[in-house]
C-alpha positions in Angstrom: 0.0 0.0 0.0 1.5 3.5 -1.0 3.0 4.8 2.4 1.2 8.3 0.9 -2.3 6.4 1.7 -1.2 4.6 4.9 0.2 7.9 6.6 -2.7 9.8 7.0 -4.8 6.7 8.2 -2.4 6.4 11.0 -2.9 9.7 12.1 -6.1 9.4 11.8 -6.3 6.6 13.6 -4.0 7.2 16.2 -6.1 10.8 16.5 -9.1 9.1 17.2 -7.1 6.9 19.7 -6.1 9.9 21.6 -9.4 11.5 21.7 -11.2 8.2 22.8 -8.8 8.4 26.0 -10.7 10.4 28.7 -9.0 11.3 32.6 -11.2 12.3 35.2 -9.8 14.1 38.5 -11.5 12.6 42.0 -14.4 15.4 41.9 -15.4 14.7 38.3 -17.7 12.3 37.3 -18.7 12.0 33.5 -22.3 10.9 32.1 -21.7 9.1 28.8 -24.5 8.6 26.4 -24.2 6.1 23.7 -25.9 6.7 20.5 -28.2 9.1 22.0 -28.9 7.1 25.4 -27.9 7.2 28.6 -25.1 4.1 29.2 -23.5 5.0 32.5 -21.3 7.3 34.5 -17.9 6.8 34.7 -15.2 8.2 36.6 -12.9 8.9 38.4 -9.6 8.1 36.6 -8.9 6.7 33.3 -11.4 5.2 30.9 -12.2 5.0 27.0 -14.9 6.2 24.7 -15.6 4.6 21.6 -15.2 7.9 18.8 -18.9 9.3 17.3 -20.7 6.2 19.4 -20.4 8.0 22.9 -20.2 11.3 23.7 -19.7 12.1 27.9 -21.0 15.5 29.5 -18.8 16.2 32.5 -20.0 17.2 35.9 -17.9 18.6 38.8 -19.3 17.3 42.4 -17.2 19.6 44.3 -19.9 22.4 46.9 -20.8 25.2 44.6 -20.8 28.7 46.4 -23.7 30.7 44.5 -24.5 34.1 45.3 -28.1 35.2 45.0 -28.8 38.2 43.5 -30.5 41.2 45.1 -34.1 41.0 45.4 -37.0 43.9 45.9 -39.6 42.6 48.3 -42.8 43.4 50.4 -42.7 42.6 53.6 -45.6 41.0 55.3 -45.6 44.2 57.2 -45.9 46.2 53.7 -41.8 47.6 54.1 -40.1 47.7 51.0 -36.8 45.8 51.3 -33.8 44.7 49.1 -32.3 41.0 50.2 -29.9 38.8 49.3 -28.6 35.5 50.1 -25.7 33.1 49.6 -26.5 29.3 48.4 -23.9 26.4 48.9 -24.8 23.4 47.1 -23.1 20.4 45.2 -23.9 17.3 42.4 -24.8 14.4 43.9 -26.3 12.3 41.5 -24.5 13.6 38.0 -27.6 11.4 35.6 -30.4 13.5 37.4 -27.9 16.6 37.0 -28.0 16.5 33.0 -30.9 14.6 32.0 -33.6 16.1 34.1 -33.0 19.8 34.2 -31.3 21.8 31.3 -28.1 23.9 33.0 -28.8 22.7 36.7 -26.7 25.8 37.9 -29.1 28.6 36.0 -32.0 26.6 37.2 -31.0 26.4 40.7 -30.1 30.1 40.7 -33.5 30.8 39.1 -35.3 28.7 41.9 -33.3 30.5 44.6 -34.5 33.4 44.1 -38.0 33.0 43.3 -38.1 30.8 46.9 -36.4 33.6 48.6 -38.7 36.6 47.6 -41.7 34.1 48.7 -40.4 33.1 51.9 -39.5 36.3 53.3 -42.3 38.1 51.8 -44.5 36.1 54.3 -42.7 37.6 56.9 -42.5 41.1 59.2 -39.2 43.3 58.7 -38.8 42.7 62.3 -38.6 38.8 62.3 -35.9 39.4 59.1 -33.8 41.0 60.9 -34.1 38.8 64.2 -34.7 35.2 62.7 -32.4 34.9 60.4 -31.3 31.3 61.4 -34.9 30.0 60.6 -35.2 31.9 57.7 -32.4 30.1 56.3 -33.7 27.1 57.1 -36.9 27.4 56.0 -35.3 28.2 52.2 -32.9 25.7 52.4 -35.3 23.0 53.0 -37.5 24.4 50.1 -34.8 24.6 48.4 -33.5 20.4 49.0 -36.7 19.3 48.4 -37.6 21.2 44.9 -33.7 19.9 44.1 -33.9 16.5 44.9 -35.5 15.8 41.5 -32.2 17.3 39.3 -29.4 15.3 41.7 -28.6 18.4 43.9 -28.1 18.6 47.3 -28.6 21.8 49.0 -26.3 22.4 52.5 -26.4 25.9 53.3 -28.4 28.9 52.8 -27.7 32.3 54.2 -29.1 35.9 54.2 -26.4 38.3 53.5 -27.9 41.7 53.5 -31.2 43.2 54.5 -31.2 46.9 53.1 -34.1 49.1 53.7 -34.6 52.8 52.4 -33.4 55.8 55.1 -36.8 57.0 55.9 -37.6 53.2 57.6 -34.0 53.3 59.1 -35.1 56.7 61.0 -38.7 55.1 61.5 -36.7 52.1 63.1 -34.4 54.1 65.1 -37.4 56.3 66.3 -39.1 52.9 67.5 -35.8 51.8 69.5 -35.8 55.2 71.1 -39.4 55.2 72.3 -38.9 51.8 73.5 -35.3 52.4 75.5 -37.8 55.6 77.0 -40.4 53.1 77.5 -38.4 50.6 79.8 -37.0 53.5 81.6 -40.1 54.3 82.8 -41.1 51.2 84.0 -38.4 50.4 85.3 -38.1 53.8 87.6 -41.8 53.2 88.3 -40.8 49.6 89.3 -38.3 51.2 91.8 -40.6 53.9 93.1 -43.1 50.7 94.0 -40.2 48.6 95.8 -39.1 52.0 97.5 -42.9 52.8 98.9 -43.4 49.4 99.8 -40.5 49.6 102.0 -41.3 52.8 103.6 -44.8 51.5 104.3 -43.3 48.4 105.8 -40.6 50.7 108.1 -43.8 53.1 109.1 -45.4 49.3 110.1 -42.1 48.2 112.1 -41.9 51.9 114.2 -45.5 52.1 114.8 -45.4 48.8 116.4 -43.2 50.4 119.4 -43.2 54.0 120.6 -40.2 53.9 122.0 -38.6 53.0 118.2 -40.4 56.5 116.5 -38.4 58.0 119.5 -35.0 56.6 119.2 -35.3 57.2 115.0 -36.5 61.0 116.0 -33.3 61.6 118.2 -31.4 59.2 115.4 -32.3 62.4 112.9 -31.7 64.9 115.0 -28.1 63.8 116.0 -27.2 63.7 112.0 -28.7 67.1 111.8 -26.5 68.6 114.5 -23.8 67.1 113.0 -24.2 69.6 109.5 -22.5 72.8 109.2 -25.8 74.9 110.5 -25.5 78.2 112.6 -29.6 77.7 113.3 -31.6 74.4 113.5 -35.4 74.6 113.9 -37.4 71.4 113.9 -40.8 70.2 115.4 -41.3 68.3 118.7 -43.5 65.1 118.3 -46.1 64.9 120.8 -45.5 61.6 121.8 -42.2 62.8 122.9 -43.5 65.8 125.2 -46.3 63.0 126.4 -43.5 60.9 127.3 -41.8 63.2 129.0 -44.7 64.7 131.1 -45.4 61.3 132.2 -42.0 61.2 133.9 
């Protein structure tokens, strides 16, 4: 055979040999279709495809870190709020991955934030910026169980931001200050309480004895006397002048 004939088949051949040789690292998988069907998924390492028969689409099982873009939102309260979140997932059944849902990673993204503007729209500003760890839970379980169908696991979900305009940050602050002024309040009125109920309870304990109004009387006057005071006028009880008339 003329070696002008025989060269090219052996390149072409040895070509094809070199294209037919696939390597997979240990977080690749690949799903190989033969003739149009599913056949298997292979991987990790080394393996061979048969040329035009099987084609492979590879997938990466490695946790994908997906940021969720900003989203406008009514609150259940009716506040107008931008959120966004962050949403670690990964691969774990490649087949599901490319035959059920077309781009899994646009789809998931898609489904994120459509799950994220209905959660949190069924909930007050206040419990947004207070719950946040069952907020992310709640989304993240939508999330796993809407995802189980396309092979993805979902493991993480959290709210980054929570922006609101600056006339609900002064409304907010407004409400923090009237409640601060609020607890002030009831907490001096709690200690006016404590302090009258004491008073009342000392007027109980001297009434008891005459001889203990007496002793607290002279008690007063002795601190009294002991000010820097040219002139000191105070009242005489009339037990005390009884008391002493009766000596």
């Amino acid at each position: 055979m003329n070696i002008v004939v025989v060269l090219p088949l052996l390149v072409l051949l040895f070509a094809l040999l070199v294209a037919s040789i696939k390597i997979l690292r240990e977080y690749e998988r690949a799903v190989v279709f033969q003739l149009g069907r599913f056949w298997m998924v292979k991987g990790p390492g080394l393996f061979v495809l048969i040329p035009i028969v099987q084609q492979m689409v590879r997938v990466d099982l490695r946790t994908i870190v997906m940021d969720v873009p900003s989203q406008d939102l009514i609150s259940h309260d009716n506040v107008s709020v931008k959120v966004n979140a962050v949403v670690y997932f990964r691969v774990v059944d490649p087949q599901k991955a490319i035959i059920n849902v077309e781009h899994f990673y646009e789809a998931t993204s898609q489904l994120a934030q459509t799950t994220l503007r209905s959660v949190l729209g069924q909930h007050d500003l206040d419990e947004m910026l207070a719950e946040r760890e069952k907020l992310n839970h709640d989304i993240r379980t939508i999330l796993d169980t809407q995802t189980d169908a396309w092979g993805i696991k979902v493991a993480t979900v959290e709210i980054k931001h929570v922006d609101i305009n600056e006339v609900m940050v002064r409304a907010i602050a407004r409400q923090a200050e009237a409640e601060r002024l609020r607890r002030a309040k009831v907490i001096h009125a709690e200690g006016e309480r404590q302090a009258a109920e004491a008073l009342v309870d000392a007027a109980r304990l001297l009434g008891a004895d005459p001889r203990a109004i007496q002793l607290r009387y002279l008690q007063t006057l002795t601190e009294i006397a002991g000010e820097k005071s040219s002139t000191i006028v105070f009242p005489l009880p009339i037990d005390v002048l009884q008391s002493l008339q009766g000596h």
